[in-house]
Structure formats: structure tokens, C-alpha cells
N, CA, C and O of each residue as an XYZ file, in Angstrom:
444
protein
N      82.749    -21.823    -19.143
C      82.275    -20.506    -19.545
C      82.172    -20.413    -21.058
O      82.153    -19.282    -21.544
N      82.104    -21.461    -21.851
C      81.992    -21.407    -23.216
C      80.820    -20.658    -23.406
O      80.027    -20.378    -22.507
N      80.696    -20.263    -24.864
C      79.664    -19.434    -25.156
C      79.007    -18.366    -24.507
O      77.917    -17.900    -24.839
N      79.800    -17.956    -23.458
C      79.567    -16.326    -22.942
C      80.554    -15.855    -22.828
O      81.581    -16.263    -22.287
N      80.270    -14.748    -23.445
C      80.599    -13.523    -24.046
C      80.531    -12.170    -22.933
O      79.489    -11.520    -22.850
N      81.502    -11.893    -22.262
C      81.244    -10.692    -21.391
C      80.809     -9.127    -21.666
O      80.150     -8.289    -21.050
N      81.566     -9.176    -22.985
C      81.055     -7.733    -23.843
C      79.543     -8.004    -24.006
O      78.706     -7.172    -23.658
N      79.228     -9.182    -24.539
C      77.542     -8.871    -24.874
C      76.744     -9.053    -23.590
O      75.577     -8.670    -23.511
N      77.473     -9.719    -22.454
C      76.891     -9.568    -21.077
C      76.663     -8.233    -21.031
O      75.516     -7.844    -21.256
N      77.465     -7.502    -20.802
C      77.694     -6.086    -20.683
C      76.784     -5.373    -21.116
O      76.050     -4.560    -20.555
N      76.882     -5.798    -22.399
C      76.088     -4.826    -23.253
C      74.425     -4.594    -23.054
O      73.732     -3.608    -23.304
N      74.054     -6.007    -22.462
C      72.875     -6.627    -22.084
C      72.304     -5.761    -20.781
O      71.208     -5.256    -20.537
N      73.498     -5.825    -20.099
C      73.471     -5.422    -19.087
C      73.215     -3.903    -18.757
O      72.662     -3.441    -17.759
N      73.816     -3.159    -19.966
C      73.830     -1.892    -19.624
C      72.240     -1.183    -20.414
O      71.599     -0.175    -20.116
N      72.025     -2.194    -21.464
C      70.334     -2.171    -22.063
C      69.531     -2.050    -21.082
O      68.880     -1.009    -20.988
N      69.401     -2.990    -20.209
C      68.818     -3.454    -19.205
C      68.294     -1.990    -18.002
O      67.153     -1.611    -17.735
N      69.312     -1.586    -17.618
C      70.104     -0.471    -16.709
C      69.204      0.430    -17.288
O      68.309      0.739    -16.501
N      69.095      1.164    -18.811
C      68.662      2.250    -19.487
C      66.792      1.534    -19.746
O      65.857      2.216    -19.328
N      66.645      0.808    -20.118
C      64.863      0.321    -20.028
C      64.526      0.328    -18.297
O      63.396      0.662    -17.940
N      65.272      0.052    -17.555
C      64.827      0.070    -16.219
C      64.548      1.343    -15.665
O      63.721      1.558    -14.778
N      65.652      2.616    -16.517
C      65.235      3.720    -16.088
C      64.367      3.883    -17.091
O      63.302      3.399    -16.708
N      64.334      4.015    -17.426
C      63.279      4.635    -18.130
C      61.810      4.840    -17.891
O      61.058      5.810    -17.980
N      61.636      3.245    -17.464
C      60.618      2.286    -16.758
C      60.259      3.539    -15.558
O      59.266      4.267    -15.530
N      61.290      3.509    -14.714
C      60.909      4.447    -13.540
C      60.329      5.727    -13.645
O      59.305      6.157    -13.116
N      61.407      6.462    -14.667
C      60.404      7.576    -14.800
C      59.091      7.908    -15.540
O      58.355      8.894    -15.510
N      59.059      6.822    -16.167
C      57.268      6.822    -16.304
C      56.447      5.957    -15.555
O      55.297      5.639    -15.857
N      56.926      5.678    -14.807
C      55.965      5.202    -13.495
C      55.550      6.122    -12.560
O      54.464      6.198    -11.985
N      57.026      7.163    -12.423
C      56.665      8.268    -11.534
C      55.734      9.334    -12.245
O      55.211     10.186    -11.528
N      55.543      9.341    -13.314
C      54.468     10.622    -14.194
C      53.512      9.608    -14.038
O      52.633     10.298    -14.555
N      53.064      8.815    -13.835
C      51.813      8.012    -14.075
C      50.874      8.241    -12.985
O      51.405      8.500    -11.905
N      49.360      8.200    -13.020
C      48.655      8.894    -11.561
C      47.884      7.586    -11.681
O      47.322      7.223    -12.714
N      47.910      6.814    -10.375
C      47.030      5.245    -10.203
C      46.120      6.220     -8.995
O      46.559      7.123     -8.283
N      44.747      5.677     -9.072
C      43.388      5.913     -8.201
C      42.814      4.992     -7.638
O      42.314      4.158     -8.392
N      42.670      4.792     -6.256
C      41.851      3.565     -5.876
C      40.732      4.570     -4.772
O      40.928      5.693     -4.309
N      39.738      3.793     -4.636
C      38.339      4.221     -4.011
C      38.484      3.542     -2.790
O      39.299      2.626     -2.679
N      37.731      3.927     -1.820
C      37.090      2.977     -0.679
C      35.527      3.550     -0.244
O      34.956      4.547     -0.687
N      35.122      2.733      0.605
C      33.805      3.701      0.867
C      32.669      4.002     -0.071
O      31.741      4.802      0.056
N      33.057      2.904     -1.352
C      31.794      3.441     -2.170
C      32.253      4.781     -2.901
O      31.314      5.560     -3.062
N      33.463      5.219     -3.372
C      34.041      6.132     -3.435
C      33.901      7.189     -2.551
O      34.166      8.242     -3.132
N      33.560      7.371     -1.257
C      33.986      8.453     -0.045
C      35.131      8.882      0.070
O      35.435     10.007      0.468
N      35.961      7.908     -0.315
C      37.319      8.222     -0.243
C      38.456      7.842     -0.953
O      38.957      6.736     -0.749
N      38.989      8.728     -1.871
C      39.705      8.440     -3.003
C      41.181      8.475     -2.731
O      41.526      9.638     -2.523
N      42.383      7.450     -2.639
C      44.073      8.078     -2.955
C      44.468      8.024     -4.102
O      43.831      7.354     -4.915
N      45.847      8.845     -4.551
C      45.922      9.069     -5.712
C      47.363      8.779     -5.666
O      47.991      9.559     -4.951
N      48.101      7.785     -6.290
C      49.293      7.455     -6.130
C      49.957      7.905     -7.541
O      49.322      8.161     -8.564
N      51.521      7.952     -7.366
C      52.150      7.335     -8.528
C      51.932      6.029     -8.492
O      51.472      5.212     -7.694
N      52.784      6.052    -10.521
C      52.901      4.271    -10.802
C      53.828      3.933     -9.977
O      54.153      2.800    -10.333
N      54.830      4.415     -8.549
C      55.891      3.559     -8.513
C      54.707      3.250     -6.688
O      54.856      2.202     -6.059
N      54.148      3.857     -6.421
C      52.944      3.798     -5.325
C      52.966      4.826     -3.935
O      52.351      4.857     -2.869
N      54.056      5.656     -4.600
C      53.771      7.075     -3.508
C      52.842      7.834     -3.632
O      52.393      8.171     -4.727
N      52.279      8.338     -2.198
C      50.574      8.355     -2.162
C      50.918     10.370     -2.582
O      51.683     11.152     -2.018
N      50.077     10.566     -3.629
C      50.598     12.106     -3.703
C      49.216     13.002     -3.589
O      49.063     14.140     -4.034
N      47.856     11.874     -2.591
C      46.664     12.608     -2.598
C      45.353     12.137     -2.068
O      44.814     11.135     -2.540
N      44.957     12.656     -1.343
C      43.760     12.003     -0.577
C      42.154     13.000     -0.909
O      42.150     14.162     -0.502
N      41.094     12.547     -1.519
C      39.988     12.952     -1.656
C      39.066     12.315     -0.806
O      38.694     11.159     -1.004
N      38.530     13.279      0.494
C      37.360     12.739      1.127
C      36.086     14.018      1.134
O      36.027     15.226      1.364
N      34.995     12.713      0.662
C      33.741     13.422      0.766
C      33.136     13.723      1.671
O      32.690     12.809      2.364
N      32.865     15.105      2.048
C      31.915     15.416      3.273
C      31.068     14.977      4.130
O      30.727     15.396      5.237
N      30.654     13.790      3.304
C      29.604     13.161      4.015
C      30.117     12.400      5.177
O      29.505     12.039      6.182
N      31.416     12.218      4.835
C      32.058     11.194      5.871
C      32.881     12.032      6.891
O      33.666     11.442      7.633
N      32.733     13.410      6.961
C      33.449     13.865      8.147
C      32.669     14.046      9.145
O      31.890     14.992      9.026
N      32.614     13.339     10.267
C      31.525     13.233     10.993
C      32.655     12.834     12.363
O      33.570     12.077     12.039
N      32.631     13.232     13.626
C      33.196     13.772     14.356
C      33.046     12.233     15.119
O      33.983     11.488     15.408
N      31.947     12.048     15.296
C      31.569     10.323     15.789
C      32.522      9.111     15.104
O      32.745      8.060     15.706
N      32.935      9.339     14.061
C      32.868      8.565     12.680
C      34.595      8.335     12.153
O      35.193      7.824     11.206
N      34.871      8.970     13.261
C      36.874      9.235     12.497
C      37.210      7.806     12.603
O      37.677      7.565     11.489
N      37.248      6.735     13.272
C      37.870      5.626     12.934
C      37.281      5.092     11.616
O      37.983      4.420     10.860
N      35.937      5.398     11.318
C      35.380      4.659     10.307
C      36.653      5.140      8.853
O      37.110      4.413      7.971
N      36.946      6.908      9.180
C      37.199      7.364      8.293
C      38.545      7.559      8.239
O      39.076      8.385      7.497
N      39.222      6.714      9.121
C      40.450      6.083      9.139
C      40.881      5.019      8.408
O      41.969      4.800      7.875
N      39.420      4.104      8.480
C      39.661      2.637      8.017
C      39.771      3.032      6.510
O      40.615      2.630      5.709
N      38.770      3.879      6.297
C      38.804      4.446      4.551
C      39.596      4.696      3.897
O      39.716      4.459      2.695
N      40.538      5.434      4.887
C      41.827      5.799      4.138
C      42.911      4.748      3.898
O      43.552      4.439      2.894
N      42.901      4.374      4.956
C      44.330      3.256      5.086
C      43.478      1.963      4.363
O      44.111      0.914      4.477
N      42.157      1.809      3.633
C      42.060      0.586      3.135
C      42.303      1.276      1.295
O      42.717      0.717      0.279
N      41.885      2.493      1.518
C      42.195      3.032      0.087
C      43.437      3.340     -0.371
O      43.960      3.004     -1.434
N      43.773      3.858      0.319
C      46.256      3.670      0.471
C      46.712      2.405     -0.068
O      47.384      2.288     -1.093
N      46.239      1.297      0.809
C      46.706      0.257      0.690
C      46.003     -0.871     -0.607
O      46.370     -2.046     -0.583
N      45.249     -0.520     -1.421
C      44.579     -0.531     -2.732
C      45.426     -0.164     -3.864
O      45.744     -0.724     -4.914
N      45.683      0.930     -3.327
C      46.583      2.026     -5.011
C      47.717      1.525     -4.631
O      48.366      1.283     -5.649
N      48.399      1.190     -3.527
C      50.152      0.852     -3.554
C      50.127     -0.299     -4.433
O      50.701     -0.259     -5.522
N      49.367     -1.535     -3.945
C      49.089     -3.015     -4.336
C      48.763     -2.820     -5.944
O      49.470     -3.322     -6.819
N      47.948     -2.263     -6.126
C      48.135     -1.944     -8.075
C      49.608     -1.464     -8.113
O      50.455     -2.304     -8.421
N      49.995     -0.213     -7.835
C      51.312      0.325     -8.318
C      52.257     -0.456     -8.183
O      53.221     -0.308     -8.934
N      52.269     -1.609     -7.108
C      53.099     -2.406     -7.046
C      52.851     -3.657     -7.962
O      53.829     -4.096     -8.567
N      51.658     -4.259     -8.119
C      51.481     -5.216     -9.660
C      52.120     -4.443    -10.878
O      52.733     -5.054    -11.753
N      51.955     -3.095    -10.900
C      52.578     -2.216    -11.968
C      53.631     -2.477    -12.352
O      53.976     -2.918    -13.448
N      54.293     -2.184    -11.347
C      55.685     -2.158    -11.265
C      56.364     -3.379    -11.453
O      57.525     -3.601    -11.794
N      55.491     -4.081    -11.187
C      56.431     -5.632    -11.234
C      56.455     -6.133    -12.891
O      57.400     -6.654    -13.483
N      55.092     -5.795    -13.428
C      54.929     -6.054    -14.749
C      56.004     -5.151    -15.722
O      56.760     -5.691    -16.529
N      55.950     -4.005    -15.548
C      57.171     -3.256    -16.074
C      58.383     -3.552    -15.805
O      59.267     -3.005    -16.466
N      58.705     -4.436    -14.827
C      59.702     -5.010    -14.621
C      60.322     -5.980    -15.193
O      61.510     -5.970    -15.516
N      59.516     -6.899    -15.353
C      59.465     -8.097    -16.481
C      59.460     -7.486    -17.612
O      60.399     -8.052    -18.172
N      59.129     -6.852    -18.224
C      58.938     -6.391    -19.345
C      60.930     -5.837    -19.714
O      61.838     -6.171    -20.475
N      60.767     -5.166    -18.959
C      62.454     -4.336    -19.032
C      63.377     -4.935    -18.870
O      64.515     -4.500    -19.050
N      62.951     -6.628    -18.308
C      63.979     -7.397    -17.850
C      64.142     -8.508    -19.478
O      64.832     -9.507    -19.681
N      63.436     -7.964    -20.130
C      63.487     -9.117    -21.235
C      63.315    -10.328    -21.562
O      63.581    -10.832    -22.653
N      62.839    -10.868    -20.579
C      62.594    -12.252    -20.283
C      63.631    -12.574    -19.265
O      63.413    -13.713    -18.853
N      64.585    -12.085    -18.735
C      65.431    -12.996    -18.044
C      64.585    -12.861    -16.521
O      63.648    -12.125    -16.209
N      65.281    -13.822    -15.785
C      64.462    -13.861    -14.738
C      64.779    -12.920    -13.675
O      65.925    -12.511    -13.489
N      63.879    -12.608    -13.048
C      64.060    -11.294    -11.930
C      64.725    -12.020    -10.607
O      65.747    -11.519    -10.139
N      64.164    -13.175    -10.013
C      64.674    -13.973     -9.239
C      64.270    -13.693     -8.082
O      63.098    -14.028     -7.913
N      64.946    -13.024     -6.862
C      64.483    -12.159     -5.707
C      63.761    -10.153     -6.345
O      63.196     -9.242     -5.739
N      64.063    -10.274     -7.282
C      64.034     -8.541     -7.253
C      62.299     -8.523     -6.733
O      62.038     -7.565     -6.006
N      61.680     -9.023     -6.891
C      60.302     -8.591     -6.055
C      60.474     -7.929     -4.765
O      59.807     -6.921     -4.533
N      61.335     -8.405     -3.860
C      61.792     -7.659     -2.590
C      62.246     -6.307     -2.801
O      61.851     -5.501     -1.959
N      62.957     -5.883     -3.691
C      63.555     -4.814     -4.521
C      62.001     -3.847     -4.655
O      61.851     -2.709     -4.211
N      61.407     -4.316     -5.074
C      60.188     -3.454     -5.603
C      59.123     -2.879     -5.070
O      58.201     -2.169     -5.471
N      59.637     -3.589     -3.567
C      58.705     -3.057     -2.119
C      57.946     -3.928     -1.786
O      57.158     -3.509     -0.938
N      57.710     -5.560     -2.199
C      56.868     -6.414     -2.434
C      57.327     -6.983     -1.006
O      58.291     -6.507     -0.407
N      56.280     -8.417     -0.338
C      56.261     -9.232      0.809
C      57.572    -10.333      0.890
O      57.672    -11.104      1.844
């Protein structure tokens, strides 16, 4: 255990702790947008990828047409999480200082 130092672990550690929050709450003020449909259909996430909004254009409410305008949604959902989640991972690294994250991708809602 030569050359480590638990206080500056610590200290590292508790840096770490305060950029990570921080990190979060401006992820959660942050508004990510993804399209589908040629923009028919817009979600509107936070940066951390909770969906806080769905815009569909009229043209697509069509009574025949709801699976189409199913697929729209859940391909446009699943667009804005996948950014918010590259987001997030990059702010992650970033807050982590270079050290390595290791598993935390699982942590972050990732596969």
C-alpha cells in the first residue's frame, strides 16, 4: 500500500461524489428532442432520459393507422433515451476524472 494515501483517497473521493452531483442536476434541467416520422412525432426527454413529452402531428391520427403511430412513438422514446444515455455516460467520464468507470455503465441504465 505504499504511496496511497487514504485522506487524499478520500478527498478524491468526496470531489468525485460533489461533480457527480452536480452532473445530475444539470442533466435533469437539460431538455434532449428526438423526431420519428419525418418529424410526426416528437419526445422530449431530460438529459438523464425521462420522457417528460410527446408531440404528435395530426396528420398521423388516423384511426386505421394507430400501430403505425405506435411504432412512432416507441421508435422516437427510444432515440432521446439512447442520446440521454450517450449523455450521461460522457458526463460521467468527465466527473470521473479520468479514472476508470469500470462496470458503472450498468449504473447509468445502459445494456
Amino acid at each position: 500500500m505504499e504511496g496511497i494515501n487514504l485522506q487524499q483517497m478520500m478527498q478524491l473521493s468526496q470531489q468525485m461524489q460533489a461533480r457527480v452531483a452536480e452532473m445530475q442536476e444539470k442533466l435533469e434541467r437539460e431538455t434532449m428532442v428526438a423526431a420519428s416520422g419525418g418529424g410526426m412525432v416528437e419526445v422530449t426527454a431530460d438529459g438523464k432520459g425521462n420522457i417528460k413529452g410527446v408531440s404528435i402531428d395530426p396528420a398521423v391520427v388516423d384511426p386505421e393507422e394507430v400501430e403505425m403511430l405506435e411504432d412512432l412513438i416507441v421508435a422516437a422514446a427510444s432515440e432521446v433515451q439512447r442520446r440521454a444515455r450517450e449523455r450521461l455516460e460522457r458526463e460521467m467520464r468527465k466527473a470521473a476524472g479520468g479514472l476508470p468507470l469500470g462496470g458503472l455503465g450498468n449504473l447509468l441504465g445502459g445494456p
